[in-house]
N, CA and C atoms of all chains as a GROMACS GRO file, in nm:
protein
  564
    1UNK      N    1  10.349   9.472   8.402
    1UNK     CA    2  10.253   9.457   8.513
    1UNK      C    3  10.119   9.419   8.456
    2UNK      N    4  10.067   9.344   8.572
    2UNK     CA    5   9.925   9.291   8.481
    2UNK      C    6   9.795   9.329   8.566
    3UNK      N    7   9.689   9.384   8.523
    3UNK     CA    8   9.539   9.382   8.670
    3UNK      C    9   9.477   9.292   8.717
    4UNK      N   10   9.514   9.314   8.834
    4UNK     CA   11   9.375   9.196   8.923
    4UNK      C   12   9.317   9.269   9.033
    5UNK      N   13   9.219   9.179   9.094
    5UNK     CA   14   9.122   9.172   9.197
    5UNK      C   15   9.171   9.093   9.283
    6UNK      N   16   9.184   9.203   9.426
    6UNK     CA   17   9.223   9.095   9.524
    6UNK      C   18   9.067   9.026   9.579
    7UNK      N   19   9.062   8.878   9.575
    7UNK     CA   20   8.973   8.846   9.610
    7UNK      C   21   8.948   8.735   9.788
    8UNK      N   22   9.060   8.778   9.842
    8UNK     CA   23   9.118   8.746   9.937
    8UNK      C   24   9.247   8.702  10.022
    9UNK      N   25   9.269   8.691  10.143
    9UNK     CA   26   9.366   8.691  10.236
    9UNK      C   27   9.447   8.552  10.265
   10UNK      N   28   9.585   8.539  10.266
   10UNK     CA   29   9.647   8.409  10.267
   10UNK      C   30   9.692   8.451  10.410
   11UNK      N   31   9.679   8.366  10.550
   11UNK     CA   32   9.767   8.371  10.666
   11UNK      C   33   9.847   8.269  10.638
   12UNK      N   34   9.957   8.284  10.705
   12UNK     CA   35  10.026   8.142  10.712
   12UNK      C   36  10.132   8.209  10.783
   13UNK      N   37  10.222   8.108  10.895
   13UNK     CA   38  10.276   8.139  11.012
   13UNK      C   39  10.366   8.086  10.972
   14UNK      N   40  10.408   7.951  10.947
   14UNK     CA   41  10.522   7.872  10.914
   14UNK      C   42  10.581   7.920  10.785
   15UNK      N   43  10.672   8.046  10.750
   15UNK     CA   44  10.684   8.035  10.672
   15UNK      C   45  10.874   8.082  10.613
   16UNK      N   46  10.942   8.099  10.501
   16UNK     CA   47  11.072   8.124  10.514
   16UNK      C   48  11.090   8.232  10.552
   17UNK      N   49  11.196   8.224  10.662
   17UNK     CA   50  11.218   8.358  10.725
   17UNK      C   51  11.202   8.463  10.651
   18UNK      N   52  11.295   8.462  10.552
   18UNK     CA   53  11.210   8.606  10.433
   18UNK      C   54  11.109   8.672  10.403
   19UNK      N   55  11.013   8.553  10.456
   19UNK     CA   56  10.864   8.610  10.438
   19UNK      C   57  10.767   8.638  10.575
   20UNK      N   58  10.863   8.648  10.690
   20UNK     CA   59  10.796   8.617  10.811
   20UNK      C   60  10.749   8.852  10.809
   21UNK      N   61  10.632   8.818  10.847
   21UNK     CA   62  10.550   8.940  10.841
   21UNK      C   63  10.513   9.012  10.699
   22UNK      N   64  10.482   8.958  10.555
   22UNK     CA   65  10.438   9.022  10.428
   22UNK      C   66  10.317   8.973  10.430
   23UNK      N   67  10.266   9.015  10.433
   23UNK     CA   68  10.099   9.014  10.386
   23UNK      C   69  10.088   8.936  10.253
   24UNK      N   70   9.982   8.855  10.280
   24UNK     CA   71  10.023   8.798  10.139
   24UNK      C   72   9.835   8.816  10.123
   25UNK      N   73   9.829   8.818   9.965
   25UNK     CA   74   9.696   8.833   9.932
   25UNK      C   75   9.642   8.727   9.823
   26UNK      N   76   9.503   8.694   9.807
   26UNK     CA   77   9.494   8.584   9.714
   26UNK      C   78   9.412   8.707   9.538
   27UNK      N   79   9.493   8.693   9.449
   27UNK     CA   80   9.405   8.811   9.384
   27UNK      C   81   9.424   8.722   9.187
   28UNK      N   82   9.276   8.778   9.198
   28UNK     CA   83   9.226   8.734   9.062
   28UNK      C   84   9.286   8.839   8.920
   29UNK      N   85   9.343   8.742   8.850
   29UNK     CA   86   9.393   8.821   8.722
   29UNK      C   87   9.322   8.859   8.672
   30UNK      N   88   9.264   8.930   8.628
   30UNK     CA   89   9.202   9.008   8.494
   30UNK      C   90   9.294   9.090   8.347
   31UNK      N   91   9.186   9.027   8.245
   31UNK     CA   92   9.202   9.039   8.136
   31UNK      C   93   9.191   9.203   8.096
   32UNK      N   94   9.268   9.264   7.961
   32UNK     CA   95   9.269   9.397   7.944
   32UNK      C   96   9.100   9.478   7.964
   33UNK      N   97   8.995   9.420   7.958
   33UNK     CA   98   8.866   9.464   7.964
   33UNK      C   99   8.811   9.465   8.139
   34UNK      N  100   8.886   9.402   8.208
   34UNK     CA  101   8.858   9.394   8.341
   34UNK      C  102   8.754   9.216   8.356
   35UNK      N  103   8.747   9.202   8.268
   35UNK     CA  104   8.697   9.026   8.296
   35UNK      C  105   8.777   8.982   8.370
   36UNK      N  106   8.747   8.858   8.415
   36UNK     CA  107   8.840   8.762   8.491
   36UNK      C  108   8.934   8.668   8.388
   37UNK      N  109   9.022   8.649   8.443
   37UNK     CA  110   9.084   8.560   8.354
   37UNK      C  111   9.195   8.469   8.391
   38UNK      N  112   9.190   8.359   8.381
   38UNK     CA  113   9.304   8.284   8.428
   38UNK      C  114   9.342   8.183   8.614
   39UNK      N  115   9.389   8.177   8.645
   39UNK     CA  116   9.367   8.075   8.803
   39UNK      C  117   9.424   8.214   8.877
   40UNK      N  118   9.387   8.263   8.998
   40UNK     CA  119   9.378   8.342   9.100
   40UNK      C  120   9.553   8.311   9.112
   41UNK      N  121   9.620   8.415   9.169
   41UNK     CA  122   9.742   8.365   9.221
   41UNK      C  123   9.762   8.433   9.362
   42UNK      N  124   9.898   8.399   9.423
   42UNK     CA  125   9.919   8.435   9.582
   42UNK      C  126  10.011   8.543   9.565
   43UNK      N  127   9.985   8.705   9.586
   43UNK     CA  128  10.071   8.781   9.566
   43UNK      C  129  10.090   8.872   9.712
   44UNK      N  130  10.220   8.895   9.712
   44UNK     CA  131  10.284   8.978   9.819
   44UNK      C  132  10.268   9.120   9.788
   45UNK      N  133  10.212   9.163   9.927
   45UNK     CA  134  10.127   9.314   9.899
   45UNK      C  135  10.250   9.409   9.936
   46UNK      N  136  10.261   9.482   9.819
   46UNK     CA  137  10.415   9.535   9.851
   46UNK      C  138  10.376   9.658   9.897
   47UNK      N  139  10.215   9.728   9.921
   47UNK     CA  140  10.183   9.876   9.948
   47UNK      C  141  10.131   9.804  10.060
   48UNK      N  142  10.139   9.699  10.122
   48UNK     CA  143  10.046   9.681  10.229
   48UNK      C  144   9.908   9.734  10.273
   49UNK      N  145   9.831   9.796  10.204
   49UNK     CA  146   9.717   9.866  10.234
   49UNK      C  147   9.604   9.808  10.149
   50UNK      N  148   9.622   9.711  10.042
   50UNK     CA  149   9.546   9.656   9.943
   50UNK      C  150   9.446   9.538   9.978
   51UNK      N  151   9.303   9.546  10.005
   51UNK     CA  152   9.228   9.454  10.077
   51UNK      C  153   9.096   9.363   9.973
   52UNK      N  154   9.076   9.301  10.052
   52UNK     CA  155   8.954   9.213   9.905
   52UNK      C  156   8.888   9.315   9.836
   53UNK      N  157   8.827   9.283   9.726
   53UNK     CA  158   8.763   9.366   9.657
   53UNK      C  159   8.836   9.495   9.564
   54UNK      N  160   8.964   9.524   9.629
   54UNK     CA  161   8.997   9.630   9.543
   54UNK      C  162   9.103   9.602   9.436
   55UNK      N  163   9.115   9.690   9.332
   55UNK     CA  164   9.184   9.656   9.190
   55UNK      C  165   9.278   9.722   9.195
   56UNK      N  166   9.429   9.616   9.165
   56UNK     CA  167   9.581   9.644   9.176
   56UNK      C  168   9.644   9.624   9.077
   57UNK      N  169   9.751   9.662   9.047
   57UNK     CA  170   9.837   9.597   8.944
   57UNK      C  171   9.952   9.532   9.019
   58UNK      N  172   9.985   9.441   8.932
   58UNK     CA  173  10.085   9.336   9.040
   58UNK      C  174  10.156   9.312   8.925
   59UNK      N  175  10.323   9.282   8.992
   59UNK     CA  176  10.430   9.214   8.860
   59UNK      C  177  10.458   9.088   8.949
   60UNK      N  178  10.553   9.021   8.829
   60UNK     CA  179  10.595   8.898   8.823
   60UNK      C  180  10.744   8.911   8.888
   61UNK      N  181  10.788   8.800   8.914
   61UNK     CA  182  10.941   8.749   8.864
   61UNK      C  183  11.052   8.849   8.947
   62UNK      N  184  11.175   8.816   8.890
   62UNK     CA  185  11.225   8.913   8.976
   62UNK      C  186  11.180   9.043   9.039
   63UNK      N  187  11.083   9.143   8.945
   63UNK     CA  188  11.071   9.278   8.973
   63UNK      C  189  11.002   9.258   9.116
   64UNK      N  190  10.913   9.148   9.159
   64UNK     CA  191  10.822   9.132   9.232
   64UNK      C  192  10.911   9.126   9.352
   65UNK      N  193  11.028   9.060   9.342
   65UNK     CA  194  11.087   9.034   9.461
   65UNK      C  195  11.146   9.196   9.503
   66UNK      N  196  11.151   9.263   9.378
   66UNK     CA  197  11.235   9.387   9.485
   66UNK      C  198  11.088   9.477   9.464
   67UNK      N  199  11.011   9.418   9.509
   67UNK     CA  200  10.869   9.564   9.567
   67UNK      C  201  10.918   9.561   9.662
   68UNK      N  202  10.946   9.478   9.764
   68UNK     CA  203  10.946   9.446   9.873
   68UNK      C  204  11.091   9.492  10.003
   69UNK      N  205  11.030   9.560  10.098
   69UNK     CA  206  11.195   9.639  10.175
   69UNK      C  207  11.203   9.514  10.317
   70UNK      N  208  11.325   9.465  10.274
   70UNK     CA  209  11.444   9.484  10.240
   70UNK      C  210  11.410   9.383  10.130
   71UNK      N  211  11.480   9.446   9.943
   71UNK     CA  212  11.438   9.407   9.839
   71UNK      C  213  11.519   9.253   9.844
   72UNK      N  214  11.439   9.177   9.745
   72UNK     CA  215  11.515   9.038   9.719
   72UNK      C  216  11.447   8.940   9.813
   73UNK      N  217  11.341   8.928   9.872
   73UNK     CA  218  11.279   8.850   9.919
   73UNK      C  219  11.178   8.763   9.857
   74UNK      N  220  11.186   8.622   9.854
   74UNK     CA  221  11.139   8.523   9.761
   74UNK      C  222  10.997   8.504   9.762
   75UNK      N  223  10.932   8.602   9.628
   75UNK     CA  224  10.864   8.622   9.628
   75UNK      C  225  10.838   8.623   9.466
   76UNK      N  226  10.747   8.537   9.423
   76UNK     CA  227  10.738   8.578   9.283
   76UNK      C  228  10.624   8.610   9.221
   77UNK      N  229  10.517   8.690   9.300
   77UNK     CA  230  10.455   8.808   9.198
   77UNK      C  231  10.449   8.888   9.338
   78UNK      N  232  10.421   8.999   9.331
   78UNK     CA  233  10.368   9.070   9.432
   78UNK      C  234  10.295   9.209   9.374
   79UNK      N  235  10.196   9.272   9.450
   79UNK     CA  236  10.115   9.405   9.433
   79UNK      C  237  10.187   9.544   9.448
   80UNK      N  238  10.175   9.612   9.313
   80UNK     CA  239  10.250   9.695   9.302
   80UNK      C  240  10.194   9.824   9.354
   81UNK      N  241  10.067   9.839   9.318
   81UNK     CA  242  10.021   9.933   9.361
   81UNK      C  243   9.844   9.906   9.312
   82UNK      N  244   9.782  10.007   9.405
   82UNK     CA  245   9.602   9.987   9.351
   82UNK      C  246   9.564  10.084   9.308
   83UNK      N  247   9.455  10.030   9.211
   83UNK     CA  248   9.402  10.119   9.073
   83UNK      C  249   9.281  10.213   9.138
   84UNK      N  250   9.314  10.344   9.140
   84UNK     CA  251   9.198  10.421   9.114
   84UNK      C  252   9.104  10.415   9.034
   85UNK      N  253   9.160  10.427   8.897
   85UNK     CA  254   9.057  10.429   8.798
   85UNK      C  255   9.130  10.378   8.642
   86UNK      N  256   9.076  10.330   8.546
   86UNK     CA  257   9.154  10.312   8.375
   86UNK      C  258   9.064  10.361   8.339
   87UNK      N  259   9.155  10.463   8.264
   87UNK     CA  260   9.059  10.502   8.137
   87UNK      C  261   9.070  10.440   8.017
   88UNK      N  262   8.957  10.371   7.974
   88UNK     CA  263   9.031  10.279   7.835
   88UNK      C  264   8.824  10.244   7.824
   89UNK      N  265   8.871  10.235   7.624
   89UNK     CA  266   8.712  10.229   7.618
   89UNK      C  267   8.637  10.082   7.619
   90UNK      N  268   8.707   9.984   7.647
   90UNK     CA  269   8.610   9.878   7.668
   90UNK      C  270   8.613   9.820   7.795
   91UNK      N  271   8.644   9.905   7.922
   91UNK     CA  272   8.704   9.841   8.034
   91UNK      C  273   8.547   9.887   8.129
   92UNK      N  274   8.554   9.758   8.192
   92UNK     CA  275   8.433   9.694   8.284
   92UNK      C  276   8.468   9.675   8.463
   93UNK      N  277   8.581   9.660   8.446
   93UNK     CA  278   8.691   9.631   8.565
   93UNK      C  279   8.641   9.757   8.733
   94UNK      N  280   8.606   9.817   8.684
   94UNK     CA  281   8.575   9.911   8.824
   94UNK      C  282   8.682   9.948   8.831
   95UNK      N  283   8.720  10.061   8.966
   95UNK     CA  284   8.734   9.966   9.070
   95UNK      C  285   8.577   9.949   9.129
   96UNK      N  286   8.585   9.874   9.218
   96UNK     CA  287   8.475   9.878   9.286
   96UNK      C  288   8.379   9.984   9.356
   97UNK      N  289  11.231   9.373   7.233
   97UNK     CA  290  11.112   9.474   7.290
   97UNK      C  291  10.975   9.445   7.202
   98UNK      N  292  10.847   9.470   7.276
   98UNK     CA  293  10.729   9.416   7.157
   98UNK      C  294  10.726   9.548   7.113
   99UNK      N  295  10.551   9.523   7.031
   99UNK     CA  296  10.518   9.648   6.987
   99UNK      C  297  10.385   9.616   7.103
  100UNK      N  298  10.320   9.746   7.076
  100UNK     CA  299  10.195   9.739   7.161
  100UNK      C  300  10.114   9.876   7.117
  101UNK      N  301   9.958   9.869   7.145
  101UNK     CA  302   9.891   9.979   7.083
  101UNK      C  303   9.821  10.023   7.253
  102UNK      N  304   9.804  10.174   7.237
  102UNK     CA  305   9.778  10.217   7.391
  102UNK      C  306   9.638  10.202   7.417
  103UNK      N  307   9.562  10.150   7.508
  103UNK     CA  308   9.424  10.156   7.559
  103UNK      C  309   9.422  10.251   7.586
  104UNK      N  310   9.469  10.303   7.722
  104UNK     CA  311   9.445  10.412   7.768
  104UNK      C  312   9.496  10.443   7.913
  105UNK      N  313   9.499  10.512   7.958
  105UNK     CA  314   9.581  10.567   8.131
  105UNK      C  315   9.521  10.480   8.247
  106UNK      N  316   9.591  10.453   8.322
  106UNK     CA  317   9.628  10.416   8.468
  106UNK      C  318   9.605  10.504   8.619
  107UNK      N  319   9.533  10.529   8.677
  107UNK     CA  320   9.575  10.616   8.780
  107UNK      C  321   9.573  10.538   8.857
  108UNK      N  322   9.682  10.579   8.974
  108UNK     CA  323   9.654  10.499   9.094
  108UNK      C  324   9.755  10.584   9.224
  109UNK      N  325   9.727  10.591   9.355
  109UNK     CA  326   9.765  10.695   9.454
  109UNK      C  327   9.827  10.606   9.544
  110UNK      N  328   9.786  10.514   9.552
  110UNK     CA  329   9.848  10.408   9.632
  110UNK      C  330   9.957  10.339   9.579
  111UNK      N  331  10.051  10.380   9.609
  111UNK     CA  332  10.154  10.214   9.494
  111UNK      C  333  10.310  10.250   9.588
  112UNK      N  334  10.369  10.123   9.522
  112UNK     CA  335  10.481  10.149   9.556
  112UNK      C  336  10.590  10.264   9.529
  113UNK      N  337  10.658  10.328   9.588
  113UNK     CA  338  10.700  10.478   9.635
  113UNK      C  339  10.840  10.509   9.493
  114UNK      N  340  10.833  10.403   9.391
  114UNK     CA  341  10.910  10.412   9.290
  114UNK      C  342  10.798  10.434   9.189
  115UNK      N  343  10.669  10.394   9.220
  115UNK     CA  344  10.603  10.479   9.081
  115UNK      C  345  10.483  10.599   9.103
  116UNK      N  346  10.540  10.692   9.236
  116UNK     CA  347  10.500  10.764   9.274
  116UNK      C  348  10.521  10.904   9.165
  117UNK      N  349  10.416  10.973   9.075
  117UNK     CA  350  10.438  11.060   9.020
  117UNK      C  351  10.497  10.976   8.829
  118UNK      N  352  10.455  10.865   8.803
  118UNK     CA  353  10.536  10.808   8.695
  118UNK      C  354  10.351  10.779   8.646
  119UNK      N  355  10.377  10.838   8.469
  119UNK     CA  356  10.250  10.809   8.382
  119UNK      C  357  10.232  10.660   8.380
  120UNK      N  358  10.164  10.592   8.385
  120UNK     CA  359  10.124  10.463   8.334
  120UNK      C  360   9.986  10.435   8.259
  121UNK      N  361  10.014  10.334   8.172
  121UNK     CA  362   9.922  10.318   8.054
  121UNK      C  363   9.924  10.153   8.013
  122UNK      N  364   9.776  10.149   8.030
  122UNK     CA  365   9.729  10.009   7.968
  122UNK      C  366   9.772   9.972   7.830
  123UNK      N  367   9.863   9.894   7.816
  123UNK     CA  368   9.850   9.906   7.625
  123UNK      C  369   9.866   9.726   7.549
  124UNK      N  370   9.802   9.746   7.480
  124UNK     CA  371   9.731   9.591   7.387
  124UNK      C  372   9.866   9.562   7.335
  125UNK      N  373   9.897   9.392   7.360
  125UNK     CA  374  10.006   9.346   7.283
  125UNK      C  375  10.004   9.361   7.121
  126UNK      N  376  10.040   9.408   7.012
  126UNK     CA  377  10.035   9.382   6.883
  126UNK      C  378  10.061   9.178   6.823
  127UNK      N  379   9.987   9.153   6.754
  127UNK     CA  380  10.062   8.989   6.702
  127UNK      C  381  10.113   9.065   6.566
  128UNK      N  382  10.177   8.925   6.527
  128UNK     CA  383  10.253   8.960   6.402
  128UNK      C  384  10.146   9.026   6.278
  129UNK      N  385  10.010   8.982   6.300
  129UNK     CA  386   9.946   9.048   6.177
  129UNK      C  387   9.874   9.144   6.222
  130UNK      N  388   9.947   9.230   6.294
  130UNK     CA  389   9.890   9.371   6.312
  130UNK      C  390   9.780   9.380   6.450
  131UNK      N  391   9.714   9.270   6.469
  131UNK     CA  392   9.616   9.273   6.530
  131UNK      C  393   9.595   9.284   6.698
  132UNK      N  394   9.535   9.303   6.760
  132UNK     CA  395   9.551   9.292   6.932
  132UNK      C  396   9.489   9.176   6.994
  133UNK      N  397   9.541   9.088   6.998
  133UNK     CA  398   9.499   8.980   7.089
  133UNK      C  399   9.450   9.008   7.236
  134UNK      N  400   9.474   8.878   7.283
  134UNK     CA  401   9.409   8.906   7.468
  134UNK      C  402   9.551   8.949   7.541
  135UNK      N  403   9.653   8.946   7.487
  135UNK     CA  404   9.757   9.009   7.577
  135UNK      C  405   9.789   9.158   7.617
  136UNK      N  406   9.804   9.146   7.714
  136UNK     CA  407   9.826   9.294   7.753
  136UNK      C  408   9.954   9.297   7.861
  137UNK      N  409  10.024   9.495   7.893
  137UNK     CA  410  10.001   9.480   7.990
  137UNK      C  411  10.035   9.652   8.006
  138UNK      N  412  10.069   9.639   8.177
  138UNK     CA  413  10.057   9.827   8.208
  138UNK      C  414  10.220   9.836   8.220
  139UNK      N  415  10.226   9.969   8.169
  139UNK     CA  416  10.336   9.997   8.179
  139UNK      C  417  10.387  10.165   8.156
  140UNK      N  418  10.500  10.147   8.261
  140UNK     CA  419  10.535  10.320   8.260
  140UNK      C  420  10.588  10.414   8.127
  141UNK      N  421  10.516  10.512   8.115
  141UNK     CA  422  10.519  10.563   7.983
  141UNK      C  423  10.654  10.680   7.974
  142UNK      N  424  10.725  10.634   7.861
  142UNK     CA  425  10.852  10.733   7.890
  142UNK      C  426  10.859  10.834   7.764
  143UNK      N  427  10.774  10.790   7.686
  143UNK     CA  428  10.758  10.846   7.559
  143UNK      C  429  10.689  10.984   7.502
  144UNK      N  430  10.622  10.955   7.594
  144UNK     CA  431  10.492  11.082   7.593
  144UNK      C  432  10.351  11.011   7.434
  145UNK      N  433  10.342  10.882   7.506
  145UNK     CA  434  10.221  10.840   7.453
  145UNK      C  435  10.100  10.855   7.490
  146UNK      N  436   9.999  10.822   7.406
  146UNK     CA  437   9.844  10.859   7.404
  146UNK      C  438   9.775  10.752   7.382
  147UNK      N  439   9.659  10.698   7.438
  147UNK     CA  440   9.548  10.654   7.381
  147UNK      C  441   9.559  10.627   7.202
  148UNK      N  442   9.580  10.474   7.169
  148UNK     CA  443   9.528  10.462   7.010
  148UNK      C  444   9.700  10.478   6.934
  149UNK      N  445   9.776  10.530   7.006
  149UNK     CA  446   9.931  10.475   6.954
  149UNK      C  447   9.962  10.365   6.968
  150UNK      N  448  10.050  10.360   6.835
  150UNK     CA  449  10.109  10.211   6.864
  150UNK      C  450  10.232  10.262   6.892
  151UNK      N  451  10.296  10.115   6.997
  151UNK     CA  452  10.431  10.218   7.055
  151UNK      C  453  10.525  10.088   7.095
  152UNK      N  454  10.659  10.150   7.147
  152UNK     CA  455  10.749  10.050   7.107
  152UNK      C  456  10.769  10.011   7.266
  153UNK      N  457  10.732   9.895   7.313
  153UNK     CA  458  10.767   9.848   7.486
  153UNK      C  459  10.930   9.773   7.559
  154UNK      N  460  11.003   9.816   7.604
  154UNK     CA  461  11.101   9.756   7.663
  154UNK      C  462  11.009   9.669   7.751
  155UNK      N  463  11.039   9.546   7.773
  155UNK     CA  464  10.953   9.479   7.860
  155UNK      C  465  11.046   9.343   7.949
  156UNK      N  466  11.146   9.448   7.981
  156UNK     CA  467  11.293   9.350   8.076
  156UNK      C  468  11.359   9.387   8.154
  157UNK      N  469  11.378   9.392   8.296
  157UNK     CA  470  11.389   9.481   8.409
  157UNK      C  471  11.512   9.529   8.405
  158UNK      N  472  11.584   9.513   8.360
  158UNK     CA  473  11.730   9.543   8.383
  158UNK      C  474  11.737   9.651   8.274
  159UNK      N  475  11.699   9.637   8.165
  159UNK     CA  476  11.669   9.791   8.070
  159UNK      C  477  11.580   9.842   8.112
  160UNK      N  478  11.486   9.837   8.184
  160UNK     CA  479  11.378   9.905   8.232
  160UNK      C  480  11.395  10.040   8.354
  161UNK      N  481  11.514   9.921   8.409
  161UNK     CA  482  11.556  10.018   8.542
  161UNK      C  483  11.644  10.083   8.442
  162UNK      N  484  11.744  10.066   8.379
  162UNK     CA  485  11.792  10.156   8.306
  162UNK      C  486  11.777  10.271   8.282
  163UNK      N  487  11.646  10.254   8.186
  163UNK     CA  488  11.592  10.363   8.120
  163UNK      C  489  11.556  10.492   8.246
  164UNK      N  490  11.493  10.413   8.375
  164UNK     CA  491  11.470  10.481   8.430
  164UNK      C  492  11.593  10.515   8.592
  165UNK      N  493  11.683  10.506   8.539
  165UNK     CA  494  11.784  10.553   8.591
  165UNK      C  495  11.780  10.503   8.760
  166UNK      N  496  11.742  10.374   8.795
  166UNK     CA  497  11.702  10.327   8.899
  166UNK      C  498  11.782  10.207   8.937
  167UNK      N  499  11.860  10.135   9.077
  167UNK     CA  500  11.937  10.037   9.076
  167UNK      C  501  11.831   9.927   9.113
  168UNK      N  502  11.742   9.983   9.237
  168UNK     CA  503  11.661   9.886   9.255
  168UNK      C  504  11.516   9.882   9.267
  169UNK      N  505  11.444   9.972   9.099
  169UNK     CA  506  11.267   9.979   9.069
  169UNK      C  507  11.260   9.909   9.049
  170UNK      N  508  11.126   9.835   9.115
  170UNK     CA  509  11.038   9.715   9.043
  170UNK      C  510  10.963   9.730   8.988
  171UNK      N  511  11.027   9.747   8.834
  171UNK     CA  512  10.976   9.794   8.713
  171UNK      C  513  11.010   9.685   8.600
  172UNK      N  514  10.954   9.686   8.496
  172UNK     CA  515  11.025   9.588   8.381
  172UNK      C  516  10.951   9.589   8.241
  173UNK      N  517  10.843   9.666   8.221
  173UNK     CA  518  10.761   9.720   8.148
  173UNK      C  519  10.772   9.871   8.104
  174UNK      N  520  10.834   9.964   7.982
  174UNK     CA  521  10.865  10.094   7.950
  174UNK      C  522  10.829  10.124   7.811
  175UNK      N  523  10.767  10.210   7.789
  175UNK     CA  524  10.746  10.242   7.689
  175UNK      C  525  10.825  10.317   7.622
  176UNK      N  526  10.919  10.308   7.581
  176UNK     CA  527  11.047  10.374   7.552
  176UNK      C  528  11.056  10.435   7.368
  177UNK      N  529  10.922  10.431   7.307
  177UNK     CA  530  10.960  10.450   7.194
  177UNK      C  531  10.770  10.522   7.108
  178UNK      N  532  10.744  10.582   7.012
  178UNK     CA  533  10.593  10.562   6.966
  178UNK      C  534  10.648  10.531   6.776
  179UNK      N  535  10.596  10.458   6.755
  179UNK     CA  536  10.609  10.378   6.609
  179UNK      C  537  10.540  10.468   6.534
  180UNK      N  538  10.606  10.478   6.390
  180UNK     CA  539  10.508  10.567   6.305
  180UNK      C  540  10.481  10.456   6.218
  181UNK      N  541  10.574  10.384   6.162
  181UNK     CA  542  10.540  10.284   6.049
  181UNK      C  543  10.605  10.109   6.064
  182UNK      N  544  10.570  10.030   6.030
  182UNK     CA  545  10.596   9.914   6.055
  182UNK      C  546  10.580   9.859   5.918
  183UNK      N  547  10.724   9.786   5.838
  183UNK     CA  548  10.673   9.702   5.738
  183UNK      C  549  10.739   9.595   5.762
  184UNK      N  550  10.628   9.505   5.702
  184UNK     CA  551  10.688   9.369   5.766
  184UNK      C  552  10.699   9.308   5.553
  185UNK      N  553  10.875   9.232   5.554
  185UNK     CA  554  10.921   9.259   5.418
  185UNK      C  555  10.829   9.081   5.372
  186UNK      N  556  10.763   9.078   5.297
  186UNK     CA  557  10.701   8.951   5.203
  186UNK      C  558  10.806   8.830   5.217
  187UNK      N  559  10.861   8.738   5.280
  187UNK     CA  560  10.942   8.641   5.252
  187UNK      C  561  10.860   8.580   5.100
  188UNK      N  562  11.006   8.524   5.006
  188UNK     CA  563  10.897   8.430   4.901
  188UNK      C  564  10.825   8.305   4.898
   0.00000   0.00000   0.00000
């Protein structure tokens, strides 16, 4: 699993039945220090409760597809869960 | 499986209902010469690691769920091991 910042909301209506009602979120990767790092990606909010501004950890690839109930829906990263707090000594990351 | 050295703990209250009550820990990829690059990542600790260990990562879902006795966690990151020594042998 890797940290990011959700830094905003994807709607979209037309989409594969599989995905008709997942929240989808637009969220910025960050690097182990909480910097930014890398191109923003589109992840499926598998706690549904995760909104701009706050800090999640999200996986990739298959695991991503089974956050999601009923599991196996085509989805390849999605939000695993959001960060209270890291304790780690060079981390800048907040949460907010 | 890599190696990896531990940053430090994870909390989080919100998450998905498979890593409800499960340790997680930030920990630095190791490269081959010992060192910690920019890779990282978080992962559930099965070992009983700490902060500043270097430790051994399953990092492949299907051993992951394994380890953690699960058919369908979306998991794929485990810390399944803590390293005491590493020698890497001189090729000539």
């Amino acid at each position: 699993m890797l940290l990011g910042k959700v830094i905003g909301t994807v709607v979209s209506t037309q989409v594969y039945e599989g995905l008709q009602g997942v929240p989808m979120l637009l969220v910025q990767p960050l690097a182990k220090d909480g910097a930014e790092k890398g191109a923003p990606v589109v992840c499926a909010d598998g706690t549904r409760m995760a909104g701009p501004g706050e800090l999640v950890y999200y996986e990739g690839g298959r695991e991503a597809a089974m956050t999601l109930e009923p599991w196996f829906v085509p989805v390849d990263h999605a939000i695993v869960g959001i960060v209270d707090g890291v304790e780690a000594p060079n981390w800048k990351g907040g949460p907010a | 499986m890599i190696l990896g050295k531990v940053v430090g703990n994870l909390h989080s209250t919100i998450n998905h209902p498979f890593y409800d009550g499960k340790k997680m820990l930030v920990v630095e990829k190791i490269e081959m010469d010992g060192q910690t690059g920019s890779g990282y990542l978080v992962a559930v600790d099965r070992a009983g690691a700490g902060p500043g260990e270097t430790v051994l990562i399953l990092d492949e879902g299907n051993g992951a769920r394994q380890v953690l006795e699960s058919k369908d966690g979306p998991i794929r990151s485990v810390i399944v091991g803590i390293v005491d020594e590493i020698d890497v042998a001189k090729t000539p």
